[in-house]
C-alpha positions as CSV (number, residue, x, y, z in Angstrom):
1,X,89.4,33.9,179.0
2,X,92.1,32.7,181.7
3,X,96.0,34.3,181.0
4,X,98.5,32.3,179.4
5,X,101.7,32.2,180.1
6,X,103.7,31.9,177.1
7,X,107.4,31.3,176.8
8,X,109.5,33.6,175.1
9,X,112.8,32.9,172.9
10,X,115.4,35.0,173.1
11,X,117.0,36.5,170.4
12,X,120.0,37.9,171.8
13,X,122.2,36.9,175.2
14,X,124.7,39.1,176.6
15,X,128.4,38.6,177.3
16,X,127.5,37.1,180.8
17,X,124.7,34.9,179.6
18,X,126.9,33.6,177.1
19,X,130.4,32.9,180.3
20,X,128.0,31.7,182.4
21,X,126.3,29.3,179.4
22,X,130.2,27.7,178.8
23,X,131.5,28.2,182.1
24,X,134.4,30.0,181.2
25,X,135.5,33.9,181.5
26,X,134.1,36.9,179.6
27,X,137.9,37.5,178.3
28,X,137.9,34.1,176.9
29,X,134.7,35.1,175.0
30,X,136.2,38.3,173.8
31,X,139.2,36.4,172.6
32,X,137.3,34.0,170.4
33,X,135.1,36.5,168.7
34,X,138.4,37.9,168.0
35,X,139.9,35.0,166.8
36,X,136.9,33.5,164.9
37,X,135.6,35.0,162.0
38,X,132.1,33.1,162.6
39,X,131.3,35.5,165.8
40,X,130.0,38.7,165.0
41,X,127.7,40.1,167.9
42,X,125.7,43.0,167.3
43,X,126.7,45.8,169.9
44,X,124.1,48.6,171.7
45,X,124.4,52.1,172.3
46,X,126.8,51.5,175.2
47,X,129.0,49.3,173.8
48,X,127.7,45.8,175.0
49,X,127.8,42.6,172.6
50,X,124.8,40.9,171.9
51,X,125.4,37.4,170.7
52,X,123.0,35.8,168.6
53,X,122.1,31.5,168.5
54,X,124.1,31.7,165.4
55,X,126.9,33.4,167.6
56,X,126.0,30.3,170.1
57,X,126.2,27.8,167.7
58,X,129.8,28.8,166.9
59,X,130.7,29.5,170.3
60,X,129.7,25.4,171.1
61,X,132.0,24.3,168.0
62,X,134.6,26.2,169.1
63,X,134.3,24.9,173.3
64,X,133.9,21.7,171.8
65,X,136.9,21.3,169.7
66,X,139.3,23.5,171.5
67,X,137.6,22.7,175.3
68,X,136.8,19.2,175.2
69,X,138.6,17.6,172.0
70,X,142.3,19.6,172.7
71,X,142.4,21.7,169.5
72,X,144.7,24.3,168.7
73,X,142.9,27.4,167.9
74,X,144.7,27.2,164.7
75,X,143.5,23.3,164.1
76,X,140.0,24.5,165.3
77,X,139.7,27.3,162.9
78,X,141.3,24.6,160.1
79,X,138.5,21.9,161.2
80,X,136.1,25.2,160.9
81,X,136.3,26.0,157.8
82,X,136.8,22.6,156.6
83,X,133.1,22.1,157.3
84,X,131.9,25.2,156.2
85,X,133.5,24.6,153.0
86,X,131.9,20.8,152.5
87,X,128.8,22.3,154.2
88,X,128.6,25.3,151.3
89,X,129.3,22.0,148.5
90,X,126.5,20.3,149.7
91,X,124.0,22.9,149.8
92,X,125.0,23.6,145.7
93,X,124.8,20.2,145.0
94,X,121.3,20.3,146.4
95,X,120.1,23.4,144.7
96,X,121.9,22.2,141.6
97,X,119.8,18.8,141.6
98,X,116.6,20.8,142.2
99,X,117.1,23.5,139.1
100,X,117.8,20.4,137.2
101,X,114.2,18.9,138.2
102,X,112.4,22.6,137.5
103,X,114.3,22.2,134.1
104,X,112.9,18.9,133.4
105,X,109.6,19.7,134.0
106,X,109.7,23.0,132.4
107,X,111.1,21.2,129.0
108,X,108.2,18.3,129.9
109,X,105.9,21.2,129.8
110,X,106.9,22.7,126.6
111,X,107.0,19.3,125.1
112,X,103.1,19.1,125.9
113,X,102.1,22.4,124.6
């Protein structure tokens, strides 16, 4: 059987692979996982963050709106949360229309026993 190369995904990057990613400065990094709730990397024995693709989603948000759109960091962090709020109303609105299916078909059900 002839070797296949597969391609791996990685699951965390390092603080270089992350500057390098955004083209900006590891300090800058450091700074907005300060300043940003949303950025929580996991750290190793030494010390080192490890960012996540969560942590790389927020990092792209945040270089968007502050890099590319002019955003204060305080405007960015209101724009932030202003989606994660309406993004946390939507999903209950969606899990509230599906218990109310499971409850019509569970009072369907009883209805035909």
């Amino acid at each position: 059987m002839p070797y296949k190369e597969t391609e791996t995904v990685k699951l965390y990057y390092t603080m270089g692979e992350v500057a390098k990613m955004f083209d900006v400065n590891p300090s800058l990094i450091r700074f907005w996982e300060k300043e940003f709730d949303s950025i929580q990397p996991k750290k190793n024995k030494k010390g080192n963050r490890l960012f996540t693709k969560e942590d790389l989603d927020s990092f792209k948000q945040i270089y968007t709106l502050v890099k590319q759109k002019g955003f204060t960091l305080q405007g960015a962090k209101a724009t932030l949360k202003k989606n994660s709020e309406e993004q946390i109303q939507q999903e209950k609105e969606v899990l509230l229309a599906k218990l109310e299916a499971v409850k019509l078909k569970l009072l369907d059900l009883q209805k035909n026993c």
